[in-house]
FILUMLO-702303 format. One record per residue (C-alpha): x, y, z; residue number from 1. Coordinates in pm, 1 decimal, m for minus. Example, Ala and Ser with C-alpha at 12.3 -4.5 7.8 and 13.67 -1.06 7.14 Angstrom:
BEGIN
((1230.0, m450.0, 780.0), 1) ((1367.0, m106.0, 714.0), 2) 
This chain:
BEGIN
((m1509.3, m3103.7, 7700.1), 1) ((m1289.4, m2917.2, 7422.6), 2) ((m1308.6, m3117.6, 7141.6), 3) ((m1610.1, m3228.8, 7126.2), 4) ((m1754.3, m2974.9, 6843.1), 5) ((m1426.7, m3060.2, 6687.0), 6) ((m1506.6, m3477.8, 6662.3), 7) ((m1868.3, m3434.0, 6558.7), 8) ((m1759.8, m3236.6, 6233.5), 9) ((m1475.4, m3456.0, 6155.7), 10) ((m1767.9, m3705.1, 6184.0), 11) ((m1990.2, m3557.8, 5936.8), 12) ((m1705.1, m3502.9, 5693.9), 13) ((m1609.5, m3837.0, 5683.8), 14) ((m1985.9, m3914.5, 5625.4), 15) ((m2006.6, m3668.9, 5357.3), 16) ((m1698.1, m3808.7, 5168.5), 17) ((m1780.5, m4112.1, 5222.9), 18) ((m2135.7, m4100.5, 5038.2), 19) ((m2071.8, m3778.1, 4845.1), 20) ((m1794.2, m3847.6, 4653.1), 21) ((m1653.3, m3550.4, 4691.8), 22) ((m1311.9, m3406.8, 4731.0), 23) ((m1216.8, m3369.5, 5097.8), 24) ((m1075.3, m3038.2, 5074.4), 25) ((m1393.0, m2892.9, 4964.4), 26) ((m1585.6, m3075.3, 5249.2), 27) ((m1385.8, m2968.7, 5548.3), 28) ((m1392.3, m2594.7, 5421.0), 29) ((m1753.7, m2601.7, 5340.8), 30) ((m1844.8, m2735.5, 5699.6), 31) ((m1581.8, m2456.9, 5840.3), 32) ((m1808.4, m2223.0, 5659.3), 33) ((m2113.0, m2364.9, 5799.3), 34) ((m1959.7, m2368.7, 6176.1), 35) ((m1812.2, m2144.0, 6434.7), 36) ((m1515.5, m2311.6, 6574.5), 37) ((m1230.9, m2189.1, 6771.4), 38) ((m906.8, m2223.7, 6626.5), 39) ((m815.6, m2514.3, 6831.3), 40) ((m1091.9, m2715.5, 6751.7), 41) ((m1106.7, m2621.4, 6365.7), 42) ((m707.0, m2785.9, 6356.0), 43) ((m823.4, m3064.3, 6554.6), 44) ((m1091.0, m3146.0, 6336.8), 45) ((m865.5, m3145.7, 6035.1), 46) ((m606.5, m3370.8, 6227.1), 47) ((m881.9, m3593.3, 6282.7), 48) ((m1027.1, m3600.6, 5950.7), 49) ((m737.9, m3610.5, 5695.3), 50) ((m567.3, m3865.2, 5970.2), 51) ((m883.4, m4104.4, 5959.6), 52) ((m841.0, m4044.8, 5570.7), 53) ((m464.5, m4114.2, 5573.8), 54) ((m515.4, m4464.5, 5802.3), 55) ((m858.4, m4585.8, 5627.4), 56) ((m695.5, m4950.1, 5532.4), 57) ((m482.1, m4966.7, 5879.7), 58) ((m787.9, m4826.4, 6119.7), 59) ((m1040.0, m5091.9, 5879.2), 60) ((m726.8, m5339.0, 5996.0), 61) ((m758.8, m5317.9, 6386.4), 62) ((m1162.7, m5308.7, 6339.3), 63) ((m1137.1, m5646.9, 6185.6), 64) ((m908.8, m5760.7, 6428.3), 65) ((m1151.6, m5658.5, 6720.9), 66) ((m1473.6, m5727.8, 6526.8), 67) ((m1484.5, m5956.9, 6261.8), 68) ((m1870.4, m5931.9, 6185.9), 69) ((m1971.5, m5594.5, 6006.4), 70) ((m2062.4, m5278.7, 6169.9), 71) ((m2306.2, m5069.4, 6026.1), 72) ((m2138.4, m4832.8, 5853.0), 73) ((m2241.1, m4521.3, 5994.6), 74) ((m2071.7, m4669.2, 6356.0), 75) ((m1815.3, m4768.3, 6102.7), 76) ((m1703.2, m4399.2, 6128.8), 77) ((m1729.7, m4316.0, 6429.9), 78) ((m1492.8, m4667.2, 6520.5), 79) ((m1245.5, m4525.5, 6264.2), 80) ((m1196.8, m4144.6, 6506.7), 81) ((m1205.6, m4323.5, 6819.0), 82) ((m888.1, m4569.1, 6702.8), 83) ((m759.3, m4277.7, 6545.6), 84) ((m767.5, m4082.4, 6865.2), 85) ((m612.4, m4422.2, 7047.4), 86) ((m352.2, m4569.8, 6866.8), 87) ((m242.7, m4265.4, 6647.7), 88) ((m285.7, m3970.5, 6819.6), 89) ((m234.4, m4201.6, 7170.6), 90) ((m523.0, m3973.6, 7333.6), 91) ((m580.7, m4098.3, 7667.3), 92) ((m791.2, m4342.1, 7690.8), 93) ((m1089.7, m4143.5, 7897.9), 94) ((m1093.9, m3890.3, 7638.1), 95) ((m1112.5, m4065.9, 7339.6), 96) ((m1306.0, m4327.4, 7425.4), 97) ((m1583.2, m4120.8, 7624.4), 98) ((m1555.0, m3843.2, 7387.4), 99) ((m1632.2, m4116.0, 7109.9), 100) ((m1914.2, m4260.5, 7234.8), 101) ((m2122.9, m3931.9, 7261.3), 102) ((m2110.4, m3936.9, 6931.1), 103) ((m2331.4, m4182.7, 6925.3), 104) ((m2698.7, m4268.7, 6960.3), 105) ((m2795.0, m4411.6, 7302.2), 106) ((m2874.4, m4744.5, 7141.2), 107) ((m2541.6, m4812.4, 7004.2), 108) ((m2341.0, m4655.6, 7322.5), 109) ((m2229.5, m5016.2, 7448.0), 110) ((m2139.0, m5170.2, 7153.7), 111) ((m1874.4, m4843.9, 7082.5), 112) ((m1758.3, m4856.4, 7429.5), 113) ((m1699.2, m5181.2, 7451.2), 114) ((m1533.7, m5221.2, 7102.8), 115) ((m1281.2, m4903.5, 7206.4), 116) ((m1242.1, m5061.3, 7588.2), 117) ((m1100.6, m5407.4, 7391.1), 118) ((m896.3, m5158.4, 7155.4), 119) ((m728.9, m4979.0, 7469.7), 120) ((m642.9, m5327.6, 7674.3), 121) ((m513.1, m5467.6, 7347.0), 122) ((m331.9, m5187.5, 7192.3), 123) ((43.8, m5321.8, 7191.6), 124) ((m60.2, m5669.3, 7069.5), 125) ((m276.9, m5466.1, 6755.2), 126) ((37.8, m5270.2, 6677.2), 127) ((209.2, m5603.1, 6651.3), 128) ((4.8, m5748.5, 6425.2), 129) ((m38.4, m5431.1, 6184.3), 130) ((306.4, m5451.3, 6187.7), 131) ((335.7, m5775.9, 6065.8), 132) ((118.0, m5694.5, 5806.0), 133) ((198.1, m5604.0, 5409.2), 134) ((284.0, m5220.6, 5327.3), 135) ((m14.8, m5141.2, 5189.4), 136) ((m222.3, m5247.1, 5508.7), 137) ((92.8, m5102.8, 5727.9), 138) ((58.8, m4754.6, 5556.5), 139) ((m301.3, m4742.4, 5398.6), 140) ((m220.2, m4688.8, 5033.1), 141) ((m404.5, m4943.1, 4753.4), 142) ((m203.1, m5205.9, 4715.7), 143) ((m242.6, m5150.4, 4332.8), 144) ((3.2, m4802.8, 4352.9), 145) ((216.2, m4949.3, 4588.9), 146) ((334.2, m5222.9, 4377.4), 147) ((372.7, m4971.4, 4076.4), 148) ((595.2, m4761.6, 4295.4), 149) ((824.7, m5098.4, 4436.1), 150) ((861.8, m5178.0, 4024.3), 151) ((942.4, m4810.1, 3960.1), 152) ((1126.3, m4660.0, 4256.3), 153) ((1211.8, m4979.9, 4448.2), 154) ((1109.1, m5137.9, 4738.7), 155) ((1243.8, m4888.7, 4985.8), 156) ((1199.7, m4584.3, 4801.1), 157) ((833.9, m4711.2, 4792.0), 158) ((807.1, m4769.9, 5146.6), 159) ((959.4, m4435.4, 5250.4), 160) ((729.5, m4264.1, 4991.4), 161) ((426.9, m4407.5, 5128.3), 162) ((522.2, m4282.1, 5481.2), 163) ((616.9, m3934.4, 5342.8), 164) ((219.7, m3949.5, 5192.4), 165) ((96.7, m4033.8, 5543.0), 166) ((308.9, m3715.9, 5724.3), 167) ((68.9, m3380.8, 5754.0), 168) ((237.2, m3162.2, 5511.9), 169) ((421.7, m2836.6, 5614.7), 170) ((354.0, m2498.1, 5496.7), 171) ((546.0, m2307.6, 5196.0), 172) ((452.4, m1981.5, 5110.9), 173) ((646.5, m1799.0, 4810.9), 174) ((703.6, m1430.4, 4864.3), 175) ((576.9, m1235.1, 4625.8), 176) ((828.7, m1047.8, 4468.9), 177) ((590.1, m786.9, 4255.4), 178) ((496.2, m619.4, 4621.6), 179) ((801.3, m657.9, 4840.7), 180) ((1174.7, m822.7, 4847.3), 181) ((1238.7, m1119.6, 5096.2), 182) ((1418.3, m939.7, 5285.2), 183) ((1157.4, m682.1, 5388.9), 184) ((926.6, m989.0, 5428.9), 185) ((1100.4, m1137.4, 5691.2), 186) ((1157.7, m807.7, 5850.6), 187) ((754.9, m730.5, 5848.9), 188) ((651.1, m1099.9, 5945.7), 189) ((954.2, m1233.4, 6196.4), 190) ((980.9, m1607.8, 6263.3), 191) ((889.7, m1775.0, 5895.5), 192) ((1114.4, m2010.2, 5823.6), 193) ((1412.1, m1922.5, 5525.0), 194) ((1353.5, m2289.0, 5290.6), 195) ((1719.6, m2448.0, 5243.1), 196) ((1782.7, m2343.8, 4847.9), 197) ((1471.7, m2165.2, 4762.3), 198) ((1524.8, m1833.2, 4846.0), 199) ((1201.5, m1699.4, 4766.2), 200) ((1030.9, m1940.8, 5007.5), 201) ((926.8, m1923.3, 5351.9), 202) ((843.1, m2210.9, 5582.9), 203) ((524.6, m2114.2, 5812.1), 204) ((383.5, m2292.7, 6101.8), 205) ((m12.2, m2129.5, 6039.8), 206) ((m155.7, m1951.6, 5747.3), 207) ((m10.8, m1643.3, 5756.7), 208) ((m349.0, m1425.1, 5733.9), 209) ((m223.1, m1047.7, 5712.1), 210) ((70.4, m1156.1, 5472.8), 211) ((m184.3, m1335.8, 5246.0), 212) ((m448.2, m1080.1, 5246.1), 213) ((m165.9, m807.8, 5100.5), 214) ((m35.1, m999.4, 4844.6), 215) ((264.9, m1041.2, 5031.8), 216) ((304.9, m1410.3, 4945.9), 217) ((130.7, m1705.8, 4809.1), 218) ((86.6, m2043.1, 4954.1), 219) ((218.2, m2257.0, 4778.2), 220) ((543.1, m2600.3, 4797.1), 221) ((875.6, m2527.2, 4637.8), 222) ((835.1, m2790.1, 4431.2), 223) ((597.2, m2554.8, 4165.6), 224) ((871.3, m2380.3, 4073.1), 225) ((1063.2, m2607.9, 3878.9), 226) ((832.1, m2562.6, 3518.5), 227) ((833.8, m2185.8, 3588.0), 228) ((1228.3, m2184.3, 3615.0), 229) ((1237.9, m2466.1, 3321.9), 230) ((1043.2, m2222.9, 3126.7), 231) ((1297.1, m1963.1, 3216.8), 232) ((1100.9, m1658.8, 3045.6), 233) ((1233.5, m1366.5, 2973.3), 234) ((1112.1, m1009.2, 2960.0), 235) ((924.3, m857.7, 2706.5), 236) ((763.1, m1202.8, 2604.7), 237) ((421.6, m1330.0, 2579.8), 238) ((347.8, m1639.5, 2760.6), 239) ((95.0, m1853.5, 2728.1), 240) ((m16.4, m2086.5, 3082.9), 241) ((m240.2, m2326.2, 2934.1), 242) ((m375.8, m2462.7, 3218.5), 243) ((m339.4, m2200.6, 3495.0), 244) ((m578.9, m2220.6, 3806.3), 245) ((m579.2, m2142.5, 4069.1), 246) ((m266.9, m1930.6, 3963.1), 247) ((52.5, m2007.3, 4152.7), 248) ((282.0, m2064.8, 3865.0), 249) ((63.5, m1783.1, 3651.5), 250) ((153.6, m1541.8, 3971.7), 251) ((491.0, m1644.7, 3982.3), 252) ((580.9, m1611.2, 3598.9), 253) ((506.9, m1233.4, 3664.5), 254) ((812.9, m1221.1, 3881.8), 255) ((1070.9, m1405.7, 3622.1), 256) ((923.1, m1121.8, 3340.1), 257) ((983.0, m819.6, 3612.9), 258) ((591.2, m737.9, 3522.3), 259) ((704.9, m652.9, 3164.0), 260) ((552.2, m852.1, 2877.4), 261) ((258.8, m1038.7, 2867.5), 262) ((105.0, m1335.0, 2997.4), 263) ((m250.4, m1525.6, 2860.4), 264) ((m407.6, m1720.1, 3150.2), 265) ((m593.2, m1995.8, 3020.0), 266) ((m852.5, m2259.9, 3206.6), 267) ((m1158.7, m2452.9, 3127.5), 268) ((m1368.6, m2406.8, 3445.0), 269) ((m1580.3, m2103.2, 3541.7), 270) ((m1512.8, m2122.8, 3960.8), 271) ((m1137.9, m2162.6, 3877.3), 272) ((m1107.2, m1881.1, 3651.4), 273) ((m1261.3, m1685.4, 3914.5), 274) ((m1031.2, m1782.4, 4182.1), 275) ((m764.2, m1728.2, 3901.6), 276) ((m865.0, m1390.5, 3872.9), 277) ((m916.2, m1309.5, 4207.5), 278) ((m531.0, m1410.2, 4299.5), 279) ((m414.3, m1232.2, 4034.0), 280) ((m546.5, m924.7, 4127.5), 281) ((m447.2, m976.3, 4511.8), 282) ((m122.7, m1046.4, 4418.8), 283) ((m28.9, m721.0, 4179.8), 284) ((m12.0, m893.1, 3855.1), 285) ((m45.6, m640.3, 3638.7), 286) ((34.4, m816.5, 3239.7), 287) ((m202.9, m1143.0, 3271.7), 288) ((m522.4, m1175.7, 3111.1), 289) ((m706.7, m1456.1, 3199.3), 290) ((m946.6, m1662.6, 2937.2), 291) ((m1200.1, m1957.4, 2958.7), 292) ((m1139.5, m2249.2, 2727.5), 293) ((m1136.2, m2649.2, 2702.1), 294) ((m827.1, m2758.6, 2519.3), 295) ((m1001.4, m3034.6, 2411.2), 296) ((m1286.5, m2871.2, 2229.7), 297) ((m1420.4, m2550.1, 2109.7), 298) ((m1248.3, m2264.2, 1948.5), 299) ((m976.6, m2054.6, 2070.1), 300) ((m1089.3, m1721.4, 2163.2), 301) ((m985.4, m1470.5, 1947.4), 302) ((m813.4, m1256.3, 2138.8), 303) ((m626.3, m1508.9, 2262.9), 304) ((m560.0, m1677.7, 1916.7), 305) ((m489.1, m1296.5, 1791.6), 306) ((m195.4, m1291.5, 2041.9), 307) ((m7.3, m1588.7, 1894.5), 308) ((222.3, m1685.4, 1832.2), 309) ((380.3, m1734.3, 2162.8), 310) ((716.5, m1674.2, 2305.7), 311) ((688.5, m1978.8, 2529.5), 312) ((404.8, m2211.2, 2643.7), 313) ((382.2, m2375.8, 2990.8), 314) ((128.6, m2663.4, 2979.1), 315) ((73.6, m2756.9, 3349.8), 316) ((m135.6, m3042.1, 3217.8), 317) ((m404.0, m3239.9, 3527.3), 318) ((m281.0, m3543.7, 3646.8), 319) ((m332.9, m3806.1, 3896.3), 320) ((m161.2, m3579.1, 4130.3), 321) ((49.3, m3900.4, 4323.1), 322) ((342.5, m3683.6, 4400.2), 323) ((119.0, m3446.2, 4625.3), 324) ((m63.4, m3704.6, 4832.9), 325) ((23.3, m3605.3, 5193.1), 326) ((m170.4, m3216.1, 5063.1), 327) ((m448.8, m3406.8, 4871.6), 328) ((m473.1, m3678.4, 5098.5), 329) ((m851.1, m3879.5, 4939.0), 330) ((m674.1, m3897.1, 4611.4), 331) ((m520.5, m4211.2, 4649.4), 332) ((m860.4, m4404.3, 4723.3), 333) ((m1021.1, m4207.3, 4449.1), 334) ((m750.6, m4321.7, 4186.0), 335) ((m790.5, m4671.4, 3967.7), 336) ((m535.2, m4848.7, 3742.6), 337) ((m636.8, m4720.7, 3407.4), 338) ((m651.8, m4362.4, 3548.9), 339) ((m303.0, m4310.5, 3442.1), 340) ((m299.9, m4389.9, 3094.8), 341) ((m660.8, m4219.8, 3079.7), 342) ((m483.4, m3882.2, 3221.8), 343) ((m185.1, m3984.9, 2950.2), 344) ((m476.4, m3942.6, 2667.8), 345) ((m608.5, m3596.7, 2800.1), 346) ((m232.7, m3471.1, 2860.3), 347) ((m107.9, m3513.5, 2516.8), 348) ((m428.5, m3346.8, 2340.4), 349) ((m362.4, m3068.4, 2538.0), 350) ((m15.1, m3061.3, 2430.1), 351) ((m82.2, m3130.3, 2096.8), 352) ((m367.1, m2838.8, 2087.0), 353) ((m118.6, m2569.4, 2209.6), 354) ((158.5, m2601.1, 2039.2), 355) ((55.2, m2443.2, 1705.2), 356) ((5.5, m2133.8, 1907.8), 357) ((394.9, m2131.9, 1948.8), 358) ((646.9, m1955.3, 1734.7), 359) ((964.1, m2124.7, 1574.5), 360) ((1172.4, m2139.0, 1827.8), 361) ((988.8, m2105.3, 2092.8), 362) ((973.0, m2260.4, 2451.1), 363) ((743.2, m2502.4, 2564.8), 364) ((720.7, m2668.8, 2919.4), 365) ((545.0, m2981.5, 2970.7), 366) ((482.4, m3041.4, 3320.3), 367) ((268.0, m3274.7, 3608.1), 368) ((262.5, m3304.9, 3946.6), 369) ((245.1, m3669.4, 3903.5), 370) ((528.7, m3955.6, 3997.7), 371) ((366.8, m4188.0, 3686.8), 372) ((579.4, m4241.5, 3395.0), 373) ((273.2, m4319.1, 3177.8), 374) ((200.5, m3921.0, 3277.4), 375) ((554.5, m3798.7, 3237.1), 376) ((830.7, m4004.1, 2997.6), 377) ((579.1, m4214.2, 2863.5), 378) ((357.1, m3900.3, 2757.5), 379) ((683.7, m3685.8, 2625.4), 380) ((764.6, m3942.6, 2396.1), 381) ((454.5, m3956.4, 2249.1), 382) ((450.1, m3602.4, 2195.5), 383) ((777.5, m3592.3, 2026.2), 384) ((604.4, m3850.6, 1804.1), 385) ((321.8, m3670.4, 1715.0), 386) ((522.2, m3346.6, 1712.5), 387) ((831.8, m3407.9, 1543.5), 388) ((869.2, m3007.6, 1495.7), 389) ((961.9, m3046.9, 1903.7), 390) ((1311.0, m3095.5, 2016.4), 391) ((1366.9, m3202.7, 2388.9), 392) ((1611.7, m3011.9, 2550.2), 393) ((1608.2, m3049.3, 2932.9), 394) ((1423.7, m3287.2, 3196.9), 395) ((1378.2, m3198.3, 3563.7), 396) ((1189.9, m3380.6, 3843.9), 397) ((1113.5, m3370.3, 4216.0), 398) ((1060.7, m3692.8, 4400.7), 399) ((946.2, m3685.8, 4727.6), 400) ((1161.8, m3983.0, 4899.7), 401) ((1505.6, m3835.1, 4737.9), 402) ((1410.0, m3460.7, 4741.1), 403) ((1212.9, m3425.3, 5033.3), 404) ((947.8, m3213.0, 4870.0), 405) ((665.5, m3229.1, 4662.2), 406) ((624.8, m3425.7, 4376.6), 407) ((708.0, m3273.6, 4007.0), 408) ((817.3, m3335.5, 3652.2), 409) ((909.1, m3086.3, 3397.5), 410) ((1039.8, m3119.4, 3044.5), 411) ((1158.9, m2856.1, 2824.1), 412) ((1119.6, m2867.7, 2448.9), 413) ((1196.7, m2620.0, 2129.6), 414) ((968.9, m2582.0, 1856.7), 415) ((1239.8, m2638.2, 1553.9), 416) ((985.3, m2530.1, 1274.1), 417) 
């Protein structure tokens, strides 16, 4: 039956990140490497296995409710796709059920089939009580960010920002202005999407392969281009991206300059900076130079210290990333309470490591992906203490709930002296 390949990889990718501890992006595209599916079954796969990871605390719910003793937690899995497939993705009950149980070992076929039957007789009284239930149950989030975001945001921005997390994400791709004009892009690739505001966007329903092998466009949410407006640069200049991989602002900054000037492309890991370069190059970037360094210790390299001082800075520092959780969708079981103000640390001695490469005057953009204040006020301020040679002169953000993209905060400071 179609599907089937698609379960038993979703199976072994929840496995994986469940004993791995590793990112689930880099899973599911390392088993797509490894496999041969059809198209069909590689998207249902990933429905099945970022949906499993978006429900973990609502699916563990409804497994409770139908079994309070432990299962071992290898069947664990394979419980948490087959209520996926029932109650989520409402896949009939034949299919999912049947389909489920072949995953497992002859041994254990009752037990599965008769845990999934109960789930499929019971399913509107389960919804009821899920229902019933608190919001962090009701939307599987940690209960520990979801009463940050109620004393932040509110109680209903938090709920609606919890169910915006739990939505599969659109598409965005940014057309890439260095190798043709919008308009000719829609012309050469009818039936993208024009994105309300951002003209430079498209909205696409499936990669769009030829576009992205030309250097046509980019993937990438609207919501990136707020610290590479913020920085506003001008051209002529040399920037500085401190942090830059995998290079969609880096790429974009390009476009603001009109290819004239020069940009230094800066990051501390060898794979990135070779996806870094490798976009770069795709995409017709013709003034970046890329560089390895840690911020946080070792040298500069010369010819990057050589170049300063710098016309403007953008410091796209890493954060928790909790205003892109519906596209990084393991990071909220992966984040702990003291994660933010341990990011805080790491953000402002990047920051503070920079800025002496800027000139008087100068333009520097602090920026995150992240909703925390401890990552974004909180961590501006104590900048501005440290640096007192930094003026702030405009704020930006994105929240998800209000702005119906992804995520962002951007702040925009002067160096006085």
């Amino acid at each position: 039956m179609a599907g089937s390949s698609a379960r038993r990889v979703a199976l072994t990718a929840l496995r994986v990140w469940r004993t791995k501890k590793r990112f689930a992006d880099s899973i599911i595209s390392g088993l797509f490497a490894e496999t041969k599916l059809v198209a069909q079954d590689r998207a249902f796969t990933l429905e099945l296995f970022y949906g499993v990871l978006r429900n973990l605390t609502l699916l563990d719910f409804w497994l409770r409710s139908l079994r309070p003793s432990d299962v071992d937690v290898d069947l664990h899995d394979i419980l948490r796709l087959g209520l996926y497939q029932l109650f989520i993705l409402e896949t009939s009950e034949h299919a999912a059920v049947y389909e489920t149980v072949e995953l497992v070992q002859k041994r254990h076929r009752a037990l599965i089939n008769g845990i999934l039957r109960t789930a499929a007789r019971r399913r509107e009284d389960l919804r009821e009580q899920s229902n019933a239930q608190p919001l962090d149950i009701r939307t599987s989030h940690p209960k520990f960010l979801v009463t940050r975001w109620e004393t932040n945001f509110g109680r209903e921005a938090a709920q609606e920002l919890c169910a915006w997390n739990n939505r599969p994400p659109p598409i965005y791709a940014r057309v890439n202005r260095l190798k043709i004009d919008p308009g000719s892009f829609r012309r050469a690739y009818p039936g993208f999407e024009r994105v309300p505001n951002y003209p430079i966007f498209v909205e696409v329903n499936s990669l769009p392969t030829d576009a992205l092998e030309s250097g046509h466009c980019y993937i990438q949410d609207p919501s990136t281009a707020l610290a590479c407006e913020l920085l506003d640069p001008k051209p002529g200049e040399k920037i500085l991206d401190a942090c830059a991989a995998p290079g969609g602002k880096t790429s974009y900054l390009p476009e603001l300059l009109k290819n004239g000037g020069a940009i230094f492309a800066c990051d501390r890991d060898a794979e990135r900076i070779e996806v870094l370069e490798k976009n770069l190059a795709r995409l017709g970037v013709e003034i970046g130079r890329v560089f390895r360094h840690d911020w946080s210790r070792g040298r500069i390299p010369k010819k990057m210290a050589a170049a300063a001082p710098f016309d403007r800075i953008l410091v796209d520092v890493p954060c928790s990333n909790t205003g892109v959780m519906r596209r990084r969708v393991d990071v909220r079981w992966r984040l702990m309470p003291a994660d933010f103000k341990r990011m805080q640390r790491r953000q402002i001695d990047i920051t503070q490591a920079v800025v002496p490469l800027l000139k008087p005057g100068g333009v520097l953009v602090y920026s995150t992906c992240s909703l925390e204040p401890e990552e974004n006020e909180e961590a501006a301020q104590q900048i501005l203490a440290n640096l007192p040679m930094l003026q702030v002169e405009e704020e930006r953000r994105l929240l998800p709930f209000r702005d119906h993209f992804d995520g962002a905060f951007a702040m925009k400071f002067i160096r006085a002296t």
